[in-house]
C-alpha positions as CSV (number, residue, x, y, z in Angstrom):
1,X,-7.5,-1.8,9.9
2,X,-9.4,1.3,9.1
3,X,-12.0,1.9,5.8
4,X,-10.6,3.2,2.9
5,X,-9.9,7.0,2.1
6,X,-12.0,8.8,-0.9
7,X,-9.3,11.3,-2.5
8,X,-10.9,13.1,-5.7
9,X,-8.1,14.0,-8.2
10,X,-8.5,17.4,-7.3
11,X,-7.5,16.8,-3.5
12,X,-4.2,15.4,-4.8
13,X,-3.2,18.7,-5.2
14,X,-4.0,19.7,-1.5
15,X,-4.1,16.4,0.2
16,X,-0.6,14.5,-1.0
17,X,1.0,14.4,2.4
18,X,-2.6,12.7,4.0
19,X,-2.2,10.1,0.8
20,X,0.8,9.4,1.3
21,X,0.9,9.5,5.7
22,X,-2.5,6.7,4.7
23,X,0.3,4.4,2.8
24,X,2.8,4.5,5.2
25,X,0.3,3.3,7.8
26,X,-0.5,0.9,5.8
27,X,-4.1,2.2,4.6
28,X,-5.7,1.7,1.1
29,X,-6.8,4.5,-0.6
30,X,-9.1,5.7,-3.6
31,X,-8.6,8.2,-5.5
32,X,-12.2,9.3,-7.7
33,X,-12.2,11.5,-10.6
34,X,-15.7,12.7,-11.5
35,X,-17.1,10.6,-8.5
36,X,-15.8,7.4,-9.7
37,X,-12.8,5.5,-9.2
38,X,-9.6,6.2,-11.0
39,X,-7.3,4.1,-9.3
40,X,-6.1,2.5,-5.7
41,X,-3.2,3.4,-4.2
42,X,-2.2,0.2,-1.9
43,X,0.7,0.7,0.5
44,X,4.1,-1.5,-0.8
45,X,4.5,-4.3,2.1
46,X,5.7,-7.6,3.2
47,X,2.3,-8.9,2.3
48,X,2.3,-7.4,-1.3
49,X,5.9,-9.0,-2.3
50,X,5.1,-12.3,-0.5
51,X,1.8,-12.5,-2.6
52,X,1.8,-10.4,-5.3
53,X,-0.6,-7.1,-6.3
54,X,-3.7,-8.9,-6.9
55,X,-3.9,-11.2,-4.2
56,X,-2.4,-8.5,-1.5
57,X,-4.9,-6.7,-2.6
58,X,-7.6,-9.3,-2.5
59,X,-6.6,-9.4,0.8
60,X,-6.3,-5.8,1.9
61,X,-10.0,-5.6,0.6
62,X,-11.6,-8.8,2.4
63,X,-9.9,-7.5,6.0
64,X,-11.4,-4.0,5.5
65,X,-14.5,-5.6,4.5
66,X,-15.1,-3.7,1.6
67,X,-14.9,-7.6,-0.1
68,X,-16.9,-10.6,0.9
69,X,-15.0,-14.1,1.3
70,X,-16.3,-15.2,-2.8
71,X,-15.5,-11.6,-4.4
72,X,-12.5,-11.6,-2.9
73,X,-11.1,-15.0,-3.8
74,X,-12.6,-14.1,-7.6
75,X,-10.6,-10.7,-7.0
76,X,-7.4,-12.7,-6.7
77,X,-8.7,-15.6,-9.3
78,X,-8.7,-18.1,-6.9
79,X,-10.9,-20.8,-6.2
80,X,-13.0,-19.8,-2.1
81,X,-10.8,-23.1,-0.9
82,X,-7.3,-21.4,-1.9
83,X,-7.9,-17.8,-1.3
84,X,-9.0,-19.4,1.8
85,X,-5.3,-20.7,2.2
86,X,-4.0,-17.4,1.3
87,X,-5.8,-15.4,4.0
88,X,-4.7,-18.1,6.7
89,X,-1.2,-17.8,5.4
90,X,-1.1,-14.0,5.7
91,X,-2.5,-14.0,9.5
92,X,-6.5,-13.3,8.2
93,X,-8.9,-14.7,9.9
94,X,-12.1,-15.7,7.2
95,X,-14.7,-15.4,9.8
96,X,-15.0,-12.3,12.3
97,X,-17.4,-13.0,15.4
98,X,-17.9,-10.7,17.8
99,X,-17.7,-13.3,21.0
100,X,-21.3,-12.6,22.3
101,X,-22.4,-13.6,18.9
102,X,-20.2,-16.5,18.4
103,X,-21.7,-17.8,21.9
104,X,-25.1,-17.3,20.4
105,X,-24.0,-19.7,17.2
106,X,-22.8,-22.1,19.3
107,X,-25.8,-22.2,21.6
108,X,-27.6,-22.9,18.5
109,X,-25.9,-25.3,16.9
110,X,-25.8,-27.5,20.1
């Protein structure tokens, strides 16, 4: 999954086409007016109708790691132990470890 695209309002004009190409790919995008966020457009998917806006979102945010694991479950207003739930249901993994630095955790946990 890529990071998000910055549209301003003014680049709607010009930019549609990219806005909507970053949807269809599945991409979540911003869109800024005066430098600060107007609104998010979030692709419509399997994900969203299984889980609804807030959590799909929630979710969307946490994978891109724009989220951390506690903003995002308050994002969806869940408790860390069911948005936990949530991302395993939807194919998330909580914890991303590159495998040299997973080896290095367990090397020092042992």
């Amino acid at each position: 999954m890529g990071k998000l695209d910055v549209f301003t309002v003014r680049d709607l004009r010009e930019r549609t086409g990219e806005l909507i190409r970053d949807a269809e790919q599945g991409r979540v995008s911003v869109v800024t007016k005066h430098g600060r966020p107007a609104f998010v457009a979030v692709p419509f998917d399997k994900r969203m109708l299984e889980l609804g806006v807030q959590r799909a979102l929630a979710v969307r945010l946490f994978e891109e790691d724009v989220l951390g694991l506690s903003q995002a479950a308050k994002f969806a207003g869940l408790c860390i132990e069911d948005f936990l739930g949530v991302l395993s249901a939807a194919g998330v993994p909580a914890v991303d470890y590159p495998p040299e630095e997973l080896d290095a955790e367990m090397e020092a946990v042992m």
